[in-house]
N, C-alpha and C positions, 0 to 999 in steps of 0.2 A: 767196836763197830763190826756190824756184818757185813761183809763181803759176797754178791754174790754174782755168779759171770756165768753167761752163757755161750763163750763164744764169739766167733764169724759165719758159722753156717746159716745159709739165706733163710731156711725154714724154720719158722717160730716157736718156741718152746713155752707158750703160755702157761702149761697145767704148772710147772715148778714154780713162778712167779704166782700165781694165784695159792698157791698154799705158803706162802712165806706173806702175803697178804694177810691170808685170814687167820695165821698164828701173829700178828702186830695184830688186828681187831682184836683176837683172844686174849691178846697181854701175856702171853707166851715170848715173844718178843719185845723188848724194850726201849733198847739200844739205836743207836742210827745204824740203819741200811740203805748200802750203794751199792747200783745192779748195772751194771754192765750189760745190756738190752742186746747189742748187737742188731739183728733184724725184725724183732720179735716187736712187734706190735704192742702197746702196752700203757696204759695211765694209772698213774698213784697217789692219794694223798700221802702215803708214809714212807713212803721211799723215795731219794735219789736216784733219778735214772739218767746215764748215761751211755749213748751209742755205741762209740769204738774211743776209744783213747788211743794217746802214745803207749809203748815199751813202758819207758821210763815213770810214766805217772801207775801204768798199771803194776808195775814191780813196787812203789810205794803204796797204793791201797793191798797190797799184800802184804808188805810188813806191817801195815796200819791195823789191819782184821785179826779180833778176836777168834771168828769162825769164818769159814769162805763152806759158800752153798755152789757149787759147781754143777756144768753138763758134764757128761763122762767122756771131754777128749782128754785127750793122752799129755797134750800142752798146758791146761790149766790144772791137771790132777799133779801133775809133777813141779810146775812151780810153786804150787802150794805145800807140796810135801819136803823140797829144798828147804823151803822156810820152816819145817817144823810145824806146818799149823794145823789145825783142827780141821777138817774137812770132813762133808756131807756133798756126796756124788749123787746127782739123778741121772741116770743114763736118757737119753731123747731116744722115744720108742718109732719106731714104724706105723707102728698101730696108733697112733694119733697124730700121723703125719707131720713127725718131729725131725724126722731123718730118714735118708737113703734104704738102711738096714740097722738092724741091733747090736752093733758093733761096740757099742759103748755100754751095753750092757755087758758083755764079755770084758771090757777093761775095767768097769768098775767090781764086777762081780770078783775078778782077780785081786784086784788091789784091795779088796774085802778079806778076801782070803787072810792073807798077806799083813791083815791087822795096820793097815797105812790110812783107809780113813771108813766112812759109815756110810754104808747106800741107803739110797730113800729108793723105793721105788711104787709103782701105785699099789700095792697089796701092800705097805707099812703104813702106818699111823706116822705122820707130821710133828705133831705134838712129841711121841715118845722118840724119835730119831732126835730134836731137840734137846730134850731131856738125859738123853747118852752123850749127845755133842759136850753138855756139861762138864764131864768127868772123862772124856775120851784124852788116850795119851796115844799116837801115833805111835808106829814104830818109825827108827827112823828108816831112810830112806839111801839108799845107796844107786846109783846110776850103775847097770852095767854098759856104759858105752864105750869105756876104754879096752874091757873083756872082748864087747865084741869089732871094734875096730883091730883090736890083737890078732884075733880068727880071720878075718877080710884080710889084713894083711900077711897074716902065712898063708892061706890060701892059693893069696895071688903069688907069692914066692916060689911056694910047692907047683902051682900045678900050670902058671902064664910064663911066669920069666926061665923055669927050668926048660922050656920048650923052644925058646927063642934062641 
């Protein structure tokens, strides 16, 4: 199963749904796909579309998915990358009145970097970022959130409670 989410942000992210469309018309895709639509406007005959879920059901269509097609927030790149999974990021652009700013252009382009998972963006081919998702092995993934809670808290050690 593909997995693919776009979030809670109120503004529609139509262009990534409509290429994961016409790769199921092309038979590039096979398999069942379930979308997580969130506000995004949208009808399919070959896809599952669902609004917002629970936590809990969404943490199971992620263990469930073969590949997750994601938006490039920072919440759905990283619980897909906990799991180890294959992941294909489209950042929501500004420029097609997908998002605020290109912010998530900058988290996916990083986590590119970083060999953790494969960006689409409109200058890629559809078809061949699928075709890498085949054979992609993530790196894995490591949180620094305990590093940086470490830093916050000598901080405040160093430079609030020494003062008091």
């Amino acid at each position: 199963m593909i997995l693919v989410v776009l979030g809670t942000h109120e503004l529609p992210f139509t262009r990534l749904l409509e290429a994961v469309e016409e790769a199921i018309e092309a038979g590039l895709i096979q398999e069942e796909v379930i979308v997580q639509v969130g506000h995004t406007p949208f009808t399919s005959k070959h896809m599952k579309l669902i609004n917002f879920t629970s936590y809990d059901e969404m943490d199971r269509l992620y263990d469930e998915a073969r590949v997750i097609i994601t938006h490039g927030g920072t919440g759905s790149i990283t619980s897909g990358l906990k799991k180890g999974k294959t992941l294909i990021a489209a950042p929501r652009l500004i420029k097609y009145g997908e998002h605020n700013d290109d912010h998530q252009l900058e988290i996916v382009n990083q986590f590119s970097r970083t060999g953790h998972l494969i960006p689409w963006t409109d200058e890629d081919n559809f078809e061949k970022v699928l075709q890498r998702a085949a054979h992609f092995t993530p790196q894995p993934f490591y949180s620094g959130k305990n590093n940086i809670l470490s830093l916050i808290e000598s901080f405040i050690d160093e430079n609030v409670k020494g003062k008091n």
